[in-house]
C-alpha positions in Angstrom: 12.5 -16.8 10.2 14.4 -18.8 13.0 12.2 -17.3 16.3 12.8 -19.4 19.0 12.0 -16.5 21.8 8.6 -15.6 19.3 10.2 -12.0 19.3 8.1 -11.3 16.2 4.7 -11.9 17.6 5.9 -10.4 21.1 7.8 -6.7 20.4 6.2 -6.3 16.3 2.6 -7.4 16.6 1.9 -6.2 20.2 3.7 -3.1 19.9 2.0 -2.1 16.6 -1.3 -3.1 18.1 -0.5 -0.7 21.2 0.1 1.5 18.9 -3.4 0.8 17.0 -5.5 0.7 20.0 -4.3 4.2 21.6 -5.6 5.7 18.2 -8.7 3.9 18.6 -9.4 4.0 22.5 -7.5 7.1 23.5 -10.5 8.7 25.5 -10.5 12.7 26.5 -11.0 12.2 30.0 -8.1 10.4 30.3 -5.8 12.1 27.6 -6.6 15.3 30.1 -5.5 13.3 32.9 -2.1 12.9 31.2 -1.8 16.4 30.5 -2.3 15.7 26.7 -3.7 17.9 23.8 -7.5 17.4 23.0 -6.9 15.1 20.3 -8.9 12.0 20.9 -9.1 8.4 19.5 -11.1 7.4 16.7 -14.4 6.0 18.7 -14.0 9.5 21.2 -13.3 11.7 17.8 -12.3 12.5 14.4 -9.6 9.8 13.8 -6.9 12.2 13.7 -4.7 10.4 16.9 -5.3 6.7 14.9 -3.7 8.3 12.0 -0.9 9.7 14.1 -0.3 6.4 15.3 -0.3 4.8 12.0 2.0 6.8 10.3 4.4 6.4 13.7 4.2 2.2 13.0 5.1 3.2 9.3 7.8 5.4 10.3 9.3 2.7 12.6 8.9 -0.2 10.1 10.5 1.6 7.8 13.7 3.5 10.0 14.8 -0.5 11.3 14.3 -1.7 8.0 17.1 0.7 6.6 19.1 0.5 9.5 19.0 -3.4 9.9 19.0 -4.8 6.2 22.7 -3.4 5.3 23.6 -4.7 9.2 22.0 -8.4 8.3 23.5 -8.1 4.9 26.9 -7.3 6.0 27.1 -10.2 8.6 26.0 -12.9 5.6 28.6 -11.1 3.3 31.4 -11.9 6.3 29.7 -15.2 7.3 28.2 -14.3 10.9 24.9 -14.4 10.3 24.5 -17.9 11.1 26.2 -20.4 13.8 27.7 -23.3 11.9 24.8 -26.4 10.8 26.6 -28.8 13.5 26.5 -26.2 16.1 22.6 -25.5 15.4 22.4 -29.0 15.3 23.8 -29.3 18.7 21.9 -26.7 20.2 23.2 -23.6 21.2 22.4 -23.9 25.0 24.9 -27.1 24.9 27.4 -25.6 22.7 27.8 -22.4 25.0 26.8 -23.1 27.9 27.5 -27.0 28.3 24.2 -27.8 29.0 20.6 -28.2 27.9 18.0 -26.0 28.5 15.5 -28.0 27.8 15.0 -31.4 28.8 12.7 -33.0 25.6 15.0 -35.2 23.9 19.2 -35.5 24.7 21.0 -34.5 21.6 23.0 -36.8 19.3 26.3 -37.9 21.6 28.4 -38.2 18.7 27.5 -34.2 17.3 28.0 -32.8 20.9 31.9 -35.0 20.3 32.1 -34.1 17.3 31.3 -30.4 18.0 33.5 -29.9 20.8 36.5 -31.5 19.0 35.9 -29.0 16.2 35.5 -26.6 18.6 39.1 -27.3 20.6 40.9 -27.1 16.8 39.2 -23.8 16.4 39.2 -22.1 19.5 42.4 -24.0 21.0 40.7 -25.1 24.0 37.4 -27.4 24.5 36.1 -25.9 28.0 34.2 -23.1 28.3 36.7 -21.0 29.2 37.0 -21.9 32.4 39.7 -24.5 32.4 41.9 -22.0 33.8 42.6 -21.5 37.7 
């Protein structure tokens, strides 16, 4: 999985272990501070609230999973799910936004040519739009 932003570790692990951890820390004082029920976490109770949450990461995991596959199936079936191997190459920061975002190595001189040619015989122009006045 292509994660350059580490979206996956960031939104899926930390929001299921947020989940987790209010079934397992959720104490009474402080659930009757929120104006909650008496349904505390598993070290303050029963285990009930852990299960809760459990069953609410299941429920999620499964609800973007039908919603998303058919999405991320339909865009390979049409051929957007991916930017094209010399763009990638590129970079997308130089393709887009005509520069680089990150200063570790300068890309290949002849792909950033090569892509913006291909780019001008696709798009008719070369610019980034803003060769207009």
């Amino acid at each position: 999985i292509d994660d350059a932003v580490d979206a996956i570790p960031v939104h899926f692990f930390n929001g299921i272990w947020g989940c987790i951890a209010t079934g397992l820390f959720a104490a009474p004082r402080h659930l009757a501070a929120a104006g909650y029920g008496d349904v505390p976490g598993l070290f303050y109770g029963e285990g009930k609230l852990l299960a809760c949450e459990i069953y609410g990461v299941l429920f999620i995991i499964g609800w973007v999973s039908l919603v998303m596959i058919p999405f991320f199936l339909g865009l390979k079936m049409l051929g957007m799910f991916r930017v094209d191997p010399l763009e990638e190459q590129v970079g997308l920061d130089i393709s887009h936004h005509k520069g680089a975002a990150y200063d570790i190595s300068a890309p290949n001189q002849a792909a950033v040519d090569e892509l913006a040619e291909k780019r001008a015989t696709a798009h008719g122009k070369s610019g980034g739009g803003d060769d207009e006045a």
